[in-house]
N, C-alpha and C positions, 0 to 999 in steps of 0.2 A: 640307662642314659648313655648317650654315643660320648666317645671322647673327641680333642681335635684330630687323634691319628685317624681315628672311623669316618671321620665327617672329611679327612683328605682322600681316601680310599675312596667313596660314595661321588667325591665329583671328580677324581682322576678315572672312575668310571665313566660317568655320564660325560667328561672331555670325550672317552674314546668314541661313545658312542655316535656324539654329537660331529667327530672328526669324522666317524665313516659316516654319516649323513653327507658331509659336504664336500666328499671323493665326488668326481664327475669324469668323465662319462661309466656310469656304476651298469652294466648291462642288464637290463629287463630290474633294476633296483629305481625305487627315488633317491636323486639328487639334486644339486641346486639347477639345473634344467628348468625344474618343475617350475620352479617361481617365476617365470615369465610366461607362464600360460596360464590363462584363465583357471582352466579345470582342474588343473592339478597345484597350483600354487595354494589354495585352502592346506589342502592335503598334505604339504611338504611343509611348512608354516608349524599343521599341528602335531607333525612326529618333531621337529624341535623343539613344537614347546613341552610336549609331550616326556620330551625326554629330561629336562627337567624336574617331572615329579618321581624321578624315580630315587632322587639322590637322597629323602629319608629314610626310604625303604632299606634301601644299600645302606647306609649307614646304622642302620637299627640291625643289619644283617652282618656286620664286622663286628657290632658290640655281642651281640648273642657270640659268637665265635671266641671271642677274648676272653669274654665271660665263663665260658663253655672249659674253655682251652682242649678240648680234644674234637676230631672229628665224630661223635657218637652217632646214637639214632636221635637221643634229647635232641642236639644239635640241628641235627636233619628236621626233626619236626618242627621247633621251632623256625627255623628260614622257609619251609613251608607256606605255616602259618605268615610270616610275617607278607611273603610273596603274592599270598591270595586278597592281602589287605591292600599291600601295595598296586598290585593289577587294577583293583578298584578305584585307586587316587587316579592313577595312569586312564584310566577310561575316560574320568571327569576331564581330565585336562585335555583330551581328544584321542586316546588310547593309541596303540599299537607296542611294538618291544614287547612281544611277551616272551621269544625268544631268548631274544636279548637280555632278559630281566633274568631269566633259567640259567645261564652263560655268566653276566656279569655277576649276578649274588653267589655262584658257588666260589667263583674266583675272587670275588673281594671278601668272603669268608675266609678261603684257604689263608689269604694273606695274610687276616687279620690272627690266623691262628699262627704265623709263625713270619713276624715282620723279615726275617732277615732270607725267608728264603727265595732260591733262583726259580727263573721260571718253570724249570723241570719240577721242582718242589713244590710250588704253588701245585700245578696241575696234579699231580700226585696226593695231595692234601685233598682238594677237590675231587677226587674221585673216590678217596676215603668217607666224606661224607657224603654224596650220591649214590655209595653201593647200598646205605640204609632207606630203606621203606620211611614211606611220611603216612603213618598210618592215619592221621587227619585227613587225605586230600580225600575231595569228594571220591566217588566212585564212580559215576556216570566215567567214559571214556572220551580221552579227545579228539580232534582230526588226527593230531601228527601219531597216537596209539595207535589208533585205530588202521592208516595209515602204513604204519611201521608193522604192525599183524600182518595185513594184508600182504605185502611184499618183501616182509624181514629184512628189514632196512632199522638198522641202529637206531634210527632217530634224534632224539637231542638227548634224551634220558641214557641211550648205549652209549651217546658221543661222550656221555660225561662220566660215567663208568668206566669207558676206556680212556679215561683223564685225557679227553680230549683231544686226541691225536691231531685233529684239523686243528686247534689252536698254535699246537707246537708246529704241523709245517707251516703254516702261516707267521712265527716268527723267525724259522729258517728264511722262508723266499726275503723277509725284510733286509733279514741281514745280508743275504745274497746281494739282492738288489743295491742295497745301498755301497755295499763291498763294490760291486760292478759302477757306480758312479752316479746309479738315479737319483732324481731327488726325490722327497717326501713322498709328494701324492702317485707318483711312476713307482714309488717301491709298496706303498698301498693297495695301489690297485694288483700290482703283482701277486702281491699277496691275496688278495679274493679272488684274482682267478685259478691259482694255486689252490683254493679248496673247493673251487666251485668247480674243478675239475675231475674230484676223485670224490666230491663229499655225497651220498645217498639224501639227500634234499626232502625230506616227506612233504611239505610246500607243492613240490615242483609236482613230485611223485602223485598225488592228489588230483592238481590241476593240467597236469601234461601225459602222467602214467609212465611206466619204464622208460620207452621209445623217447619220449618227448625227454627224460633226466638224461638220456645215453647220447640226445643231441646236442644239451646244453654241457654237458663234460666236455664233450669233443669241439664245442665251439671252443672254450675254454682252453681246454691244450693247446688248438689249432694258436691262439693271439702267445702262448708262451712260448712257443715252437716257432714263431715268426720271429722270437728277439725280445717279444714281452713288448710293454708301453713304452721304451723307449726307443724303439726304431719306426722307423715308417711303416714297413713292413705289419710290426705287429699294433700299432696305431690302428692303420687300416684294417685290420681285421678284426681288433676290438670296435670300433664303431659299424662294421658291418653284424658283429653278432650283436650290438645290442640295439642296432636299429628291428634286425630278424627278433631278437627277445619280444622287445615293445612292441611291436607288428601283430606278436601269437600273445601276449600279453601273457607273458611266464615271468616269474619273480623268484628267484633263488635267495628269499629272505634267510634262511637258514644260514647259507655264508655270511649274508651280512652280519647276523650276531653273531656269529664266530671271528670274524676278522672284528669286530670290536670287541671281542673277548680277547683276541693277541691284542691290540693296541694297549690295552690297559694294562696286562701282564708288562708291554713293552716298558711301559713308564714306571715300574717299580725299581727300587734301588738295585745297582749290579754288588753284592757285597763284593768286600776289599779283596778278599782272601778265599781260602778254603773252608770250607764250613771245619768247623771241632767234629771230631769222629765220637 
């Protein structure tokens, strides 16, 4: 049974997820755009409400951790197991986030295994329990496996092994950004195009192949390298790459669950002090 820490953790997840939903203009991503057009307003409607059913899963995924108290392989299998159950809730309610679910359940575990720690700690925790095998998962292979063979490309499973490098500079750019004067949604978006700029995409890699991941990096760099979302400069050249995104109809979901894996980390407690050695 979740406690009320598990059940805060579960929706200060689905907050982030739900917050990078509603970044606008997200390049070659759904945003609130969507909702004044016919075709895609269903669509954008059912990844929020969607997002939603995830917050028992996630919370059944902080109690296994607490429970657990270590990062093990039990551990590992169990969030597994609970993830394959939750993907299913999440389908009924109009599915997608399965990224995101991989991203946000290792990180609201980690937490759950050690409330007081910093974000370097979470991710470090997180990547103690992703280096074990979930000997339950089916065995057929996925896209983003199969994918990541193909072109050795980390994937989300490497991302989360290397305790997620793209999370941690995505709460760099934030702090930058906001250091530098942007607000919220300007130090957000900074932030996703900071990993959409260096992150190996299996998404993208899939539906665009190398050429097409090596244009959407360099679109990416080009809108940071102009000043980021908060000059005109690099305004204009983010709405130029994600008019070009939407155009070739490429999706860089990958970043998107990863900059909702920094938001979340983002809202965790800063302890007071030094940790005790």
């Amino acid at each position: 049974m979740s406690s009320r820490e598990d059940e805060a953790l579960a929706l200060a997840a689905v907050d982030a997820l739900t917050g990078q939903l509603a970044l606008a203009p997200k390049p070659g991503l759904p945003d609130p755009r969507d909702l004044g057009a016919r075709a895609t307003s269903p669509d954008h409607c059912s990844l929020r409400w969607s997002a939603k059913a995830l917050a028992p899963g996630l919370a059944a995924m902080a109690a296994a951790a607490r429970r657990t108290g270590e990062p093990s392989p039990q551990l590992r299998a169990e969030l597994g197991a609970i993830g394959r159950c939750t993907e299913h809730s999440v389908g009924l309610a109009g599915g997608g986030h399965r990224g995101a679910l991989w991203t946000l359940g290792l990180l609201v575990a980690a937490a759950a295994l050690d409330p007081g720690a910093r974000s370097k700690d979470v991710a470090t925790a997180a990547k103690k329990i992703a280096a074990h095998s979930d000997r339950r998962a089916p065995r057929r292979p996925s896209r983003g496996s199969s994918v990541s063979a193909k072109y050795g490309a980390a994937g989300a499973r490497g991302e989360a092994r290397a305790g997620f490098p793209h999370v941690r500079r995505a709460l760099d750019a934030l702090a930058v950004s906001r250091k530098a004067g942007a607000d919220e949604a300007e130090a957000r978006l900074d932030a996703l195009l900071t990993v959409m700029s260096t992150l190996q995409d299996t998404e993208l890699l899939y539906t665009a192949g190398p050429s097409g991941l090596r244009h959407v990096q360099a679109g990416a760099r080009g809108v940071l390298e102009a000043g980021g979302t908060t000059t005109d400069a690099g305004r204009e050249a983010l709405f130029a790459l994600d008019t070009d995104l939407h155009a070739r109809a490429w999706s860089p979901r990958g970043s998107a669950g990863l900059l909702a894996g920094a938001l979340f980390v983002d809202t965790l407690p800063v302890p007071a002090g030094p940790r005790a050695a």
